[in-house]
N, CA, C and O atoms as a GROMACS GRO file, in nm:
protein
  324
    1UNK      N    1   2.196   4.182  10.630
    1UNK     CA    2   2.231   4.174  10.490
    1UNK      C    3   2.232   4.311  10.424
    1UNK      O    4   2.304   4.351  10.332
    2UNK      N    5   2.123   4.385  10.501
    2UNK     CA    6   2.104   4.516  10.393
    2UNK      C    7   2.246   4.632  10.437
    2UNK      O    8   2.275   4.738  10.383
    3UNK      N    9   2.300   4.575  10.531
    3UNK     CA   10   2.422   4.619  10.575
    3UNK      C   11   2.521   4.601  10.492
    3UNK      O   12   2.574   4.686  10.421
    4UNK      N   13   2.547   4.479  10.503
    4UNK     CA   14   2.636   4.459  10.435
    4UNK      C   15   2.673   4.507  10.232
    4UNK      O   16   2.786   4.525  10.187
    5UNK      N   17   2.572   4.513  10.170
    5UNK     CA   18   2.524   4.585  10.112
    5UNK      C   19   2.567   4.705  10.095
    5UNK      O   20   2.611   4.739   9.985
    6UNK      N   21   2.562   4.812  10.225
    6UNK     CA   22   2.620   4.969  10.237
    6UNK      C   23   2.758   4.925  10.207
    6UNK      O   24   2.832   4.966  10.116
    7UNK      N   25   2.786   4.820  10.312
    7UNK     CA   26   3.005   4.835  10.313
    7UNK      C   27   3.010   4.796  10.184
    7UNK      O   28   3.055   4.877  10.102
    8UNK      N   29   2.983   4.716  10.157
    8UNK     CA   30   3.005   4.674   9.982
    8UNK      C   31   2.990   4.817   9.869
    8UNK      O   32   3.063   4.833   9.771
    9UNK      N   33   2.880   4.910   9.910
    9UNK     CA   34   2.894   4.971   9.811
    9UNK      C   35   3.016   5.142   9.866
    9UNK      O   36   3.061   5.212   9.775
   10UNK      N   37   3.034   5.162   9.960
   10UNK     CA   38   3.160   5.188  10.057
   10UNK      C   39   3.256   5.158  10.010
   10UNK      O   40   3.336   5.243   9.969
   11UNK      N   41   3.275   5.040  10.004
   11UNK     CA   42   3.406   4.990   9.948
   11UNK      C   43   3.442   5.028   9.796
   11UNK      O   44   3.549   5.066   9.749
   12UNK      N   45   3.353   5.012   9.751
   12UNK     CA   46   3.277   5.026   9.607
   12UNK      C   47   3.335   5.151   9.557
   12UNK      O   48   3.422   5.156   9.470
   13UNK      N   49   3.283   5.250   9.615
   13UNK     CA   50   3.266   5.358   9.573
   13UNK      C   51   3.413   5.477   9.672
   13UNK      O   52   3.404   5.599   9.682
   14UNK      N   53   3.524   5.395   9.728
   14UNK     CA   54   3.627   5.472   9.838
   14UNK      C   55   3.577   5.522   9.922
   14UNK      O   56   3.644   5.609   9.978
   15UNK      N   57   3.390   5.484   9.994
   15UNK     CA   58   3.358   5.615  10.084
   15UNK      C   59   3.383   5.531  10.228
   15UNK      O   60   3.426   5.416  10.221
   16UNK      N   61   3.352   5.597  10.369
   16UNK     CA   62   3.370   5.554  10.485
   16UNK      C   63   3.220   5.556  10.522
   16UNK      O   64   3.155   5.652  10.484
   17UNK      N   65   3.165   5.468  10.586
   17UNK     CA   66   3.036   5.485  10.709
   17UNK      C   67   3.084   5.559  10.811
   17UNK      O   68   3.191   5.543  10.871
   18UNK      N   69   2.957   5.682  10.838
   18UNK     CA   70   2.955   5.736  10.906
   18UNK      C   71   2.823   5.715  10.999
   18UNK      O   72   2.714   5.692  10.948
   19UNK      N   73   2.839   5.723  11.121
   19UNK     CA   74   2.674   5.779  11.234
   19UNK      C   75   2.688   5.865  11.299
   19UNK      O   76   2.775   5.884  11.384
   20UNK      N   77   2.604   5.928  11.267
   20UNK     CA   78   2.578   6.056  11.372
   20UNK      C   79   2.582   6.037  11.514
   20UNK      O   80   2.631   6.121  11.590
   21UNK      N   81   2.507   5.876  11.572
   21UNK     CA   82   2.519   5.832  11.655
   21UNK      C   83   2.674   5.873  11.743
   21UNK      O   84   2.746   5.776  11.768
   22UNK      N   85   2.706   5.967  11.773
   22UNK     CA   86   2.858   5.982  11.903
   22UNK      C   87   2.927   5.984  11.776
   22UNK      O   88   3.039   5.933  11.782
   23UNK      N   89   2.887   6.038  11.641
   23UNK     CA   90   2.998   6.080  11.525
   23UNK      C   91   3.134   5.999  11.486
   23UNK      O   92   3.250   6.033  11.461
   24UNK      N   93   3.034   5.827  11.498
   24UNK     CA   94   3.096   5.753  11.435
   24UNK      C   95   3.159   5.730  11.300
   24UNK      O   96   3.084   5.727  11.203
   25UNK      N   97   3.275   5.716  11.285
   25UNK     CA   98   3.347   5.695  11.150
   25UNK      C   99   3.413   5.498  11.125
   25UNK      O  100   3.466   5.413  11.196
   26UNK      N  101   3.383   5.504  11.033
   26UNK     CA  102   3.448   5.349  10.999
   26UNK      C  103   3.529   5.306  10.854
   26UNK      O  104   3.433   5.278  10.782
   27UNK      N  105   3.606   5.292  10.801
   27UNK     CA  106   3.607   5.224  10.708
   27UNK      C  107   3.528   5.088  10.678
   27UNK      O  108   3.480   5.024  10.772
   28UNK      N  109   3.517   5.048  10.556
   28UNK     CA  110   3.471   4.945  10.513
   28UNK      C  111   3.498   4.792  10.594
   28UNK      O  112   3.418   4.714  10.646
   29UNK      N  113   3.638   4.788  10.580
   29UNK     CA  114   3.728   4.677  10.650
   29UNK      C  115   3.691   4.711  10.822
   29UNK      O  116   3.740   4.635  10.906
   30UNK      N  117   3.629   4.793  10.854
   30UNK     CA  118   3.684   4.811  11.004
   30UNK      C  119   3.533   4.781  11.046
   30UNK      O  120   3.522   4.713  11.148
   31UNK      N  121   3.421   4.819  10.988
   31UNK     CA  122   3.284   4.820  11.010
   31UNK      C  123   3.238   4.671  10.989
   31UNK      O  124   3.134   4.628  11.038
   32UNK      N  125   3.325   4.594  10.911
   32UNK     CA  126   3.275   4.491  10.866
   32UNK      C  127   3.335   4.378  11.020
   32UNK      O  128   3.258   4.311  11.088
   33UNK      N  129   3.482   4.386  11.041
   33UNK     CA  130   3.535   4.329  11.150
   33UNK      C  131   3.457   4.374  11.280
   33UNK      O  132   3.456   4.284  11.364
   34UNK      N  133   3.399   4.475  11.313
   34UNK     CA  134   3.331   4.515  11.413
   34UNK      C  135   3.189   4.395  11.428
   34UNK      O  136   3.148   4.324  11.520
   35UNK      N  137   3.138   4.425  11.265
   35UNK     CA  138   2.982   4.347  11.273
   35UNK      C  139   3.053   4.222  11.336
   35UNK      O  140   3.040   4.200  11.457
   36UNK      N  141   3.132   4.135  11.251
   36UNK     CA  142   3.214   4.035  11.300
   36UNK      C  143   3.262   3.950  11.448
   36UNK      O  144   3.296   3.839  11.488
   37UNK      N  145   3.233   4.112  11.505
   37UNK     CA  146   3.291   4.078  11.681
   37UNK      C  147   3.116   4.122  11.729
   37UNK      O  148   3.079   4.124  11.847
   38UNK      N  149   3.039   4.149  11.628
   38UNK     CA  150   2.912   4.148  11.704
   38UNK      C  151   2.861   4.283  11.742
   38UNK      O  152   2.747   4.304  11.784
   39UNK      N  153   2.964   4.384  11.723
   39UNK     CA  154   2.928   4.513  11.724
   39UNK      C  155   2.905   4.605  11.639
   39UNK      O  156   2.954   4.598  11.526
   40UNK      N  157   2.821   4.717  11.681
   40UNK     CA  158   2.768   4.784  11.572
   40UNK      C  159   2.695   4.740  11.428
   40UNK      O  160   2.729   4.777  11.316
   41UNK      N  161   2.592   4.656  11.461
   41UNK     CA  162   2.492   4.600  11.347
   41UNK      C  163   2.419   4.649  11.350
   41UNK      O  164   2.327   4.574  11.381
   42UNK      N  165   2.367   4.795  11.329
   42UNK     CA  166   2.224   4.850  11.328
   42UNK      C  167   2.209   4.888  11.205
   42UNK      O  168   2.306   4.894  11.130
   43UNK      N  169   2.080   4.922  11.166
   43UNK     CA  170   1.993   4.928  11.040
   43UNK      C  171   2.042   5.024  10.963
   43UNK      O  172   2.074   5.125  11.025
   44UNK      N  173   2.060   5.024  10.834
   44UNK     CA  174   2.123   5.063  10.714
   44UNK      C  175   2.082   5.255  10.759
   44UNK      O  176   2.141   5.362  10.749
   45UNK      N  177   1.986   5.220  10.794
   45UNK     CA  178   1.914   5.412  10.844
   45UNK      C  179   2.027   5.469  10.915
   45UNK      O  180   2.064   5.583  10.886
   46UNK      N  181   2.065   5.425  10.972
   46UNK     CA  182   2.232   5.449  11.112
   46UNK      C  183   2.313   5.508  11.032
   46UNK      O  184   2.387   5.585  11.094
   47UNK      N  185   2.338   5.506  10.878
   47UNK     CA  186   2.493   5.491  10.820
   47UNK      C  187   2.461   5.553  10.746
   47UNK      O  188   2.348   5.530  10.702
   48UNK      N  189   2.548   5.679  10.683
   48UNK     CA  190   2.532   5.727  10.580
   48UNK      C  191   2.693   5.709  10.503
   48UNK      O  192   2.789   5.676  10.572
   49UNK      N  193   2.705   5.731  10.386
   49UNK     CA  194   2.816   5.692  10.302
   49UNK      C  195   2.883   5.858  10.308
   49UNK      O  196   2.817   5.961  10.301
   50UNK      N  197   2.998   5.849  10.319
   50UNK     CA  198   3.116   6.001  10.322
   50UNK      C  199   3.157   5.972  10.267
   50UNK      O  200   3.142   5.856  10.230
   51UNK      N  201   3.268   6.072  10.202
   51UNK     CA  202   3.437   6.097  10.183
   51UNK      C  203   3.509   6.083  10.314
   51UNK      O  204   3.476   6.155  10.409
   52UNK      N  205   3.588   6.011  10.322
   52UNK     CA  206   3.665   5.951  10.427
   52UNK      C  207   3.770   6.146  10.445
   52UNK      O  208   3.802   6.180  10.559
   53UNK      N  209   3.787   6.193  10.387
   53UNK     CA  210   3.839   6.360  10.350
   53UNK      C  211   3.753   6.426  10.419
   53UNK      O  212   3.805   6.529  10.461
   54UNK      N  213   3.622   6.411  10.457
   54UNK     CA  214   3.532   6.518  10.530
   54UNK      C  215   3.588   6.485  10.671
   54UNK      O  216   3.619   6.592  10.724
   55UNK      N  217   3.612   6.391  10.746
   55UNK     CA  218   3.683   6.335  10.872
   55UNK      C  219   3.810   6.465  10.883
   55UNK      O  220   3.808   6.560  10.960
   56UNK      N  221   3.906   6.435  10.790
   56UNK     CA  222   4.008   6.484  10.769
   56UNK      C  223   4.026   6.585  10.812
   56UNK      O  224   4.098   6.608  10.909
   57UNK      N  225   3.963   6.664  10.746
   57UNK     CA  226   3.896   6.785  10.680
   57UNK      C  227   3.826   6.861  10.832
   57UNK      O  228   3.876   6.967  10.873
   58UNK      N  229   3.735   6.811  10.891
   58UNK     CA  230   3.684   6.853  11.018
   58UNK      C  231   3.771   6.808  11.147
   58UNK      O  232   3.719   6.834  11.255
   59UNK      N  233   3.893   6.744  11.149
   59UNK     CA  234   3.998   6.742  11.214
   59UNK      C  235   4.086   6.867  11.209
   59UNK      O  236   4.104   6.946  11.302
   60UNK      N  237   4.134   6.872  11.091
   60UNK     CA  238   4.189   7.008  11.074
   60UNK      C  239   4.133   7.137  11.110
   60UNK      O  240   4.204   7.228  11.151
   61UNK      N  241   3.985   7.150  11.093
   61UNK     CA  242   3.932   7.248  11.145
   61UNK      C  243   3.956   7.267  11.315
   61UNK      O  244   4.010   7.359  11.376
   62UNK      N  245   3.888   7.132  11.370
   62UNK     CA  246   3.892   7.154  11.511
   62UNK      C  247   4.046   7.207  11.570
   62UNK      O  248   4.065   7.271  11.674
   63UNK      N  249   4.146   7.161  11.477
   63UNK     CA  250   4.289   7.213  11.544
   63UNK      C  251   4.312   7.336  11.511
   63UNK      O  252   4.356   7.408  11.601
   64UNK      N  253   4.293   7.392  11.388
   64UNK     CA  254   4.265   7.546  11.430
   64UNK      C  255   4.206   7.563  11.520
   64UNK      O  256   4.278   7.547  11.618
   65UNK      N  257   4.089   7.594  11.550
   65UNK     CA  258   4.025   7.636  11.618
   65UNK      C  259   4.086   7.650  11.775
   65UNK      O  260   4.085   7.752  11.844
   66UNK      N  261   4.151   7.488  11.818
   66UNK     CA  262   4.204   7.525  11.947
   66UNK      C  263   4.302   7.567  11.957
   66UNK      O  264   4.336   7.585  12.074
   67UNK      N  265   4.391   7.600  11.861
   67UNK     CA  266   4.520   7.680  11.814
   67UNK      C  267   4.454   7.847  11.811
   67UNK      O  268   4.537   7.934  11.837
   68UNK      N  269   4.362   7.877  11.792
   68UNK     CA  270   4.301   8.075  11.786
   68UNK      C  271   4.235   8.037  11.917
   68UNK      O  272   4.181   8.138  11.963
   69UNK      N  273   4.217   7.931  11.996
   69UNK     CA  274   4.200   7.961  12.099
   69UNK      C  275   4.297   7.979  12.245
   69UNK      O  276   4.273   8.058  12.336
   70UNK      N  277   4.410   7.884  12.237
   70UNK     CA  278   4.521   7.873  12.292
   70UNK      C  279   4.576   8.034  12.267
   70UNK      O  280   4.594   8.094  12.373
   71UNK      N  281   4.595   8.088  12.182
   71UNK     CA  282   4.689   8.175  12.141
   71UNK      C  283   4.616   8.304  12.215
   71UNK      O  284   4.683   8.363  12.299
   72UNK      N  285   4.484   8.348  12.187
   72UNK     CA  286   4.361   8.398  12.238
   72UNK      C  287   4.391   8.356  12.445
   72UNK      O  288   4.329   8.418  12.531
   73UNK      N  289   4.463   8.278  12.470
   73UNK     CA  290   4.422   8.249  12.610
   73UNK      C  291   4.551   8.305  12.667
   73UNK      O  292   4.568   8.338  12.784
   74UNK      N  293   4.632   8.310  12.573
   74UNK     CA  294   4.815   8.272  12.624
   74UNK      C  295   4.782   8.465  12.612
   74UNK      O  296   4.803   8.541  12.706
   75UNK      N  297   4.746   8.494  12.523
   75UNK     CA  298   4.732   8.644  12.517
   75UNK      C  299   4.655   8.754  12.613
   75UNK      O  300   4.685   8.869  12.645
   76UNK      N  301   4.544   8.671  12.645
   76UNK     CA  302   4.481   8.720  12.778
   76UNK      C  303   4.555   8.715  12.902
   76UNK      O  304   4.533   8.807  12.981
   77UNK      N  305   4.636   8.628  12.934
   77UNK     CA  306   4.680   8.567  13.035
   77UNK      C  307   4.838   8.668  13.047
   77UNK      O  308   4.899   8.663  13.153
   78UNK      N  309   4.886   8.745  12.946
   78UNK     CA  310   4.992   8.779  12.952
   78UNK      C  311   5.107   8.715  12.872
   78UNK      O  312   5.220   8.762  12.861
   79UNK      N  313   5.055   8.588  12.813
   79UNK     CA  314   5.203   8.524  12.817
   79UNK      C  315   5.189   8.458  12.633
   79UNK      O  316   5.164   8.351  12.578
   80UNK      N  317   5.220   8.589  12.595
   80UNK     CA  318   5.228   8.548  12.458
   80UNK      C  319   5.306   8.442  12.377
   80UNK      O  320   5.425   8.437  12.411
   81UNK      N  321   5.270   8.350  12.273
   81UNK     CA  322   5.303   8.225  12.258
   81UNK      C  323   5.430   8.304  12.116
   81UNK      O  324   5.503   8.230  12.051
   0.00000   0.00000   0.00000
């Protein structure tokens, strides 16, 4: 119940559940269909409330990153991109 509770206020408020647990992300609708199929019901402590934009946001980072690294490799290697 005290779960359900978080998605409600998630929903509530536009944010996504997140766990640190393997840097799980969920929407509201998606966390709730999961409990649904029986997965992922652990204690309100598990979940913290985001901006669904911080996901985003640290996506974009990681693709830089392997973009100054690719370019960094293609350059070592001789074979400029």
């Amino acid at each position: 119940m005290e779960l359900q509770n978080l998605i409600d206020e998630a929903r509530k408020n536009g944010k996504w559940l997140w766990s640190s647990y393997q840097d799980l992300w969920f929407s509201p609708d998606d966390l709730e269909a999961e409990n649904r199929a029986g997965r992922f019901r652990w204690g309100v402590v598990n979940w913290k409330l985001r901006d669904p934009q911080e996901r985003l946001t640290e996506a974009q980072e990681r693709t830089r990153r392997a973009r100054e690294a690719e370019t960094r490799i293609a350059r070592e290697i001789g074979n400029p991109t």
